[in-house]
Each structure stands twice: as structure tokens, then as C-alpha cells.
C-alpha positions in Angstrom: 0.0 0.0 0.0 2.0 3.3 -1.2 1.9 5.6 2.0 4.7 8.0 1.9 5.9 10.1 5.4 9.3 11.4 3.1 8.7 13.5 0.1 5.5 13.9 0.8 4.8 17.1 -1.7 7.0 15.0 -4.6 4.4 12.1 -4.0 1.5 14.2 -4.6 2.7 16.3 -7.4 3.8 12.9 -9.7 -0.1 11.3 -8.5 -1.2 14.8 -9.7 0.6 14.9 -12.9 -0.2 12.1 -13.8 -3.9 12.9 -14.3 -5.5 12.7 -17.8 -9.2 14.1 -17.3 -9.9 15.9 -13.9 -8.2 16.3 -10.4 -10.1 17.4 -7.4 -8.5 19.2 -4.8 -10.1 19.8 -1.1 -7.9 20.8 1.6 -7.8 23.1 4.0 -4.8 25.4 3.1 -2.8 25.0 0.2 0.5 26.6 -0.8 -0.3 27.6 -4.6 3.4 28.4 -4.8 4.8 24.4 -4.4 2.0 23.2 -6.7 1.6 26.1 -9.4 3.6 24.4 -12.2 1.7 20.9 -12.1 -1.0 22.4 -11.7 -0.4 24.9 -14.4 0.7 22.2 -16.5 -2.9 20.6 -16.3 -4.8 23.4 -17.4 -2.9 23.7 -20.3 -2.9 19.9 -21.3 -7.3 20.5 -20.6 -7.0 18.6 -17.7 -10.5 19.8 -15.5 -8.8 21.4 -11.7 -11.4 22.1 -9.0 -9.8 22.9 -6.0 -11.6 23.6 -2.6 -10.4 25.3 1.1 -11.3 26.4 3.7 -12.1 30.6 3.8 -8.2 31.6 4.9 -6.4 35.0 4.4 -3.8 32.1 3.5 -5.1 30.6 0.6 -6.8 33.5 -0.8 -4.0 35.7 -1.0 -1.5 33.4 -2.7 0.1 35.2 -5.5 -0.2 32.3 -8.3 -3.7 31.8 -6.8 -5.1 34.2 -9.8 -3.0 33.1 -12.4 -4.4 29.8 -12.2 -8.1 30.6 -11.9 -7.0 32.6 -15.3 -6.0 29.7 -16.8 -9.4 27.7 -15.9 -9.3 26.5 -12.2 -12.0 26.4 -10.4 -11.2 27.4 -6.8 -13.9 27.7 -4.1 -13.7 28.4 -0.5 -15.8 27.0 2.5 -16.6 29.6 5.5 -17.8 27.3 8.4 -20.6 28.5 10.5 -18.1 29.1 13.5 -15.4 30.8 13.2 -13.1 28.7 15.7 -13.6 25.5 13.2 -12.3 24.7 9.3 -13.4 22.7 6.5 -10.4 20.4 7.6 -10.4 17.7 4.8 -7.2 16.8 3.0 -8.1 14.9 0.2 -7.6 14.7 -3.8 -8.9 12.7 -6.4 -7.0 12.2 -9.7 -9.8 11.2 -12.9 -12.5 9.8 -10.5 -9.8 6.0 -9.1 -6.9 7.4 -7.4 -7.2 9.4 -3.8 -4.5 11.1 -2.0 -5.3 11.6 1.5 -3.5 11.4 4.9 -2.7 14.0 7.4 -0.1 16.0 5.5 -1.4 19.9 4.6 -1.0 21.2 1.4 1.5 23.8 2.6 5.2 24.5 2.7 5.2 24.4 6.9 3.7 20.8 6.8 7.1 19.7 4.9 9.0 20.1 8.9 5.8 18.0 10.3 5.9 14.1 11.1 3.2 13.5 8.6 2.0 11.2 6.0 0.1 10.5 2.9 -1.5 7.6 1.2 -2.4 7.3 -3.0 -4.0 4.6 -3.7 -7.0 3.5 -6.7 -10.1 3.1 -5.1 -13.5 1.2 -6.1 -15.9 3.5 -7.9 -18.1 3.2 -5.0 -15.7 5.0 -2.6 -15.2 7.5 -5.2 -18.5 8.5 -5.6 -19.1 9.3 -1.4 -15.8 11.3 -1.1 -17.2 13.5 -4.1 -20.6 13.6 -2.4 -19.0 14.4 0.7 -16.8 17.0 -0.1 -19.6 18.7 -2.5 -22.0 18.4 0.6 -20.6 20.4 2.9 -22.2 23.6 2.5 -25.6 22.0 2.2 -24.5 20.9 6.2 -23.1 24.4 7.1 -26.5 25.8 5.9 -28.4 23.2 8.1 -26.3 24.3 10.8 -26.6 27.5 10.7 -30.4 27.0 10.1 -30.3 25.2 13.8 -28.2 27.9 15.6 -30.9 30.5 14.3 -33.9 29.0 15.6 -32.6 27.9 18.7 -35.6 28.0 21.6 -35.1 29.3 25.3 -34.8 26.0 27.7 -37.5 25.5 29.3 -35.8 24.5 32.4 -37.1 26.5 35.6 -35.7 30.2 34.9 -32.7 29.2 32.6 -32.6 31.6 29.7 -29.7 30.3 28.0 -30.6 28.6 24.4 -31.6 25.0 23.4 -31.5 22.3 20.5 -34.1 20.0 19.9 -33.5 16.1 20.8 -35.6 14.3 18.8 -36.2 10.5 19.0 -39.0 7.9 17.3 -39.8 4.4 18.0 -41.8 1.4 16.0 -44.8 2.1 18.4 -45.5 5.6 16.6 -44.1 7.7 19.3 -41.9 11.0 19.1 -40.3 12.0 21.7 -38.6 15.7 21.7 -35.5 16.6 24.1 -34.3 20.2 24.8 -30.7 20.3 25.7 -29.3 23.7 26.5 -26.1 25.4 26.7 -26.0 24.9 30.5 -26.4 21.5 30.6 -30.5 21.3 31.1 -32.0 18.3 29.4 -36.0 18.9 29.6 -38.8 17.1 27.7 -39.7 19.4 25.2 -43.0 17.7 23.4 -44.2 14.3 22.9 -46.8 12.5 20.6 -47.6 9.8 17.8 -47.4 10.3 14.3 -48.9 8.7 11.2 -46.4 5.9 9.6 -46.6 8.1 6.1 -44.3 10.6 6.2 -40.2 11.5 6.7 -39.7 9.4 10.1 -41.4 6.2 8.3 -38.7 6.8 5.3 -36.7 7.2 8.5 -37.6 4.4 9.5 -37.2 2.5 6.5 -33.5 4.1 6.6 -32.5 2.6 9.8 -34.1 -0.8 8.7 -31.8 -1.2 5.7 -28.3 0.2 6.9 -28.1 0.4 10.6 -27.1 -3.5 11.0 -24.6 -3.5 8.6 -22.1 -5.6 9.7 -19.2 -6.2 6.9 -17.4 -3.7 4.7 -18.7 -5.7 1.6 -22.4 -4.4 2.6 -21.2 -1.2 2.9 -19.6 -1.1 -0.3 -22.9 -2.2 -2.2 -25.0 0.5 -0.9 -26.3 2.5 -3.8 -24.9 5.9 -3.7 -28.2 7.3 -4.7 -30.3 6.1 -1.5 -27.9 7.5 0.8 -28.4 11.1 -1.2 -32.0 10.6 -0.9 -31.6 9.7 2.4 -29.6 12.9 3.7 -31.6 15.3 1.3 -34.9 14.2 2.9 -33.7 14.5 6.6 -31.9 17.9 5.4 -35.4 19.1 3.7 -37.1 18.5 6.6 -34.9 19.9 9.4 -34.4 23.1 7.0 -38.4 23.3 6.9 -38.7 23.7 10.8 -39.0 26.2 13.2 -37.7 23.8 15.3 -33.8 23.5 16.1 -33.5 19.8 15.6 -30.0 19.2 15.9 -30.3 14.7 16.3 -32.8 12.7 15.3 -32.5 8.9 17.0 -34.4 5.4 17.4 -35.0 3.3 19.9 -33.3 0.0 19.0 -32.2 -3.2 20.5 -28.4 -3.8 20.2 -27.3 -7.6 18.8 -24.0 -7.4 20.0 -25.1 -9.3 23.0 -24.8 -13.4 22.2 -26.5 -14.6 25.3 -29.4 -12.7 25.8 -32.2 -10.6 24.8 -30.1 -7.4 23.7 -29.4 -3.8 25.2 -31.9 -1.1 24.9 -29.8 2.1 23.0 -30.4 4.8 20.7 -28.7 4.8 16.9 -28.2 8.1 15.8 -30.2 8.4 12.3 -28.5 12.1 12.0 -27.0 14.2 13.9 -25.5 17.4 13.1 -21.7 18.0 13.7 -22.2 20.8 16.0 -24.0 19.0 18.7 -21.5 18.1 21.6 -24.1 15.7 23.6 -25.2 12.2 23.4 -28.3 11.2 24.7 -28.5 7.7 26.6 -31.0 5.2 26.3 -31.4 5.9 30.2 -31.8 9.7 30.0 -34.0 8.8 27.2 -36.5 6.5 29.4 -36.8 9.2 32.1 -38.0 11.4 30.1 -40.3 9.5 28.5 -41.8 8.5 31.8 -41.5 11.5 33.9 
């Protein structure tokens, strides 16, 4: 398996160069100056460059940076919803087979870091997820941000500080909503049944097919396209409320237990990245019954 942790920059510009069709960049910081000439030299040869980073003074500024958007690069870059975070990826894909990923930055500091890098082919299936991912993430900072704006008031005694919605289904019909707040406070919010019709029975029907996977080769055999369909109907329906629902779980029996009956827990269906809190089957059960 070709990891490198020497000539790191070397390794990436020959996997670069060697593309025929299109190279996909996303990274958080990039030194335009070490990669201006391959990159320079794939333009020219018609060779489609996208590259992607996070919003930085850094990579903005780079005095190549307009030279090669000139020449036909596509360059975007992703301002998270918090300042104190970055679109922190460091991948490439060379003519939709060969990654290049590891923890090695794209800049000229990272060549005086113990770091590394792997380039490798991958299955077409792998392929199409990391370009997904990567071109999903601003759909994901606008959810975010849509959460963070309709956050309620916890409802917690006299506690003004602000809340995220909890909210957790089971097979009975029955919705439970959680308020968790800044300060700690976790408070039933609402509760009720719902009609098996809507987005928690395609929920539903979500959790069925992929939450017992238990071998890579399932994993790998997942159509791409459900797993869209999947995230754009939890995404449609989270950007549609006034509600700040930040997880959405189900009540579920683990199988990991061989000699008897299974543990009660919670799978996360979706959760957004932002929310620092997981919710226990426990915590769960006293609410439900308080």
C-alpha cells in the first residue's frame, strides 16, 4: 500500500501529474506556490482542476492563486458557520480512481511535520461518497446554521440560556422531543404519535436497511443514490422547521449481545456535527416517563 511520510509534496505532485481528465483538490490550506507548475501544466494539457479550502487569508492571497483561476481553475472556499472550526479535509482525487489523502497539509510548513500520505486506486463506490461528501458540505453548514438561528429558550425552571431539539422515534409511533441547553439542562420538550406516512417512516425504513450492517462488503454495495436521498430528505425536513433539531435517533435493540435478549440504546439516524451531547437510552427512558 504506497503511504509516503518522506517527500511527501514530490508524492503528490507525480499522482497529480499524472492525471489525464480531472483532479479534485479539497484541503484546508494550500501553498499555490509548491503546486503552481503541475497544476499549471494541467490546465494547459485540458486537464479539468477544482480545487476547494477552507475561507483563509492564506489561501486567498496566494500570488499564483489568480494566475491559475485565469488559466481555468475552479477554486472555491468554505466559510464554516463558526469561526473557531475549518473545512479540515485533506483529500484529492486524480480522474474519479486514485485518492491522496492522509494527514499532510497542502502547505510548505507541513514539509518540517511528522506527517504522512496515502495514494492509492479506489472502487468506484468509494469514489462517488468522497465527491458527495466533499460537495455536501455547505448544504451541512447551511443546516447548521439554520439550527443555531432557531434555537428555543430551555424551558428548564428560569434558565434563559438557548436549546436544541432532541428528537427520538420508535416502532410504536411515538416521538419524543428533548431540549438540551447550553448549560447543561436536558427537559422534555414535546411528545406524541405520528402517522407511519411521512419523513420518520422513510426514516424508518433508513434505519431498517443500513443500521445493522455488519461487513465492509455491505457497505460497499450501498447505492450511492439512496444515501443522497436519504440525507436530502432528513436535510429538507430539518431546514423546513422552526424547530432547532439538531439529532434525530431510534429506539433500538443492540445484537451485540450473544446470550441474551439485547441492550436497549439509541442509533443516531442524523445528527448534526455541532451537537456536543449524546443522549443515553437511560436519559431517554426518564423522560419519556417523567
Amino acid at each position: 500500500m504506497p503511504f509516503y511520510f518522506t517527500n511527501i509534496s514530490s508524492a503528490i505532485c507525480q499522482a497529480l501529474n499524472s492525471a489525464q481528465n480531472s483532479v479534485l483538490i479539497c484541503v484546508a490550506w494550500i501553498d499555490f506556490d509548491r503546486y503552481f507548475h503541475v497544476l499549471d501544466a494541467l490546465l494547459k494539457r485540458g486537464v479539468k482542476v477544482q480545487v476547494i479550502v477552507t475561507a483563509s487569508a492564506k489561501n486567498h492571497s496566494n500570488r499564483f492563486l489568480n494566475t491559475l483561476i485565469a488559466h481555468g481553475m475552479e477554486f472555491k472556499e468554505i466559510t464554516m458557520p463558526r469561526v473557531i472550526n475549518h473545512m479540515h479535509n485533506k483529500i484529492a482525487i486524480v480522474d474519479d480512481e486514485t485518492v491522496i489523502t492522509g494527514s499532510y497539509n497542502w502547505t510548505n510548513n507541513a514539509r518540517y511535520n511528522y506527517e504522512n500520505v496515502l495514494i492509492e486506486k479506489r472502487v468506484p463506490y468509494e469514489i462517488a461518497l468522497l465527491k458527495y461528501e466533499i460537495n455536501h458540505i455547505e448544504i451541512l453548514n447551511a443546516v447548521t446554521r439554520h439550527i443555531s438561528n432557531h434555537r428555543i429558550q430551555c424551558p428548564h425552571d428560569d434558565c434563559k440560556s438557548k436549546a436544541k431539539i432532541i428528537l427520538v422515534y420508535d416502532d410504536d409511533n411515538y416521538i419524543l422531543m428533548a431540549s438540551k441547553c447550553t448549560r447543561g439542562h436536558l427537559c422534555k420538550f414535546h411528545e406524541s404519535f405520528y402517522e407511519r406516512d411521512g419523513l420518520l417512516d422513510t426514516l424508518d425504513g433508513i434505519h431498517d436497511k443500513y443500521s445493522n450492517w455488519y461487513t465492509d462488503n455491505e457497505i460497499m454495495n450501498a447505492p450511492i443514490g439512496e444515501i443522497m436521498e436519504a440525507n436530502q430528505a432528513i436535510e429538507s425536513f430539518i431546514l423546513n422547521s422552526s424547530l432547532p433539531i439538531a439529532s434525530i435517533m431510534h429506539t433500538s435493540i443492540s445484537t451485540n449481545h450473544f446470550f441474551d435478549e439485547g441492550e436497549r440504546i439509541l442509533r443516531v439516524i442524523w445528527q448534526d456535527k455541532n451537537l456536543s451531547f449524546d443522549l443515553e437510552y437511560s436519559d431517554y427512558e426518564d423522560l419519556k416517563y417523567d
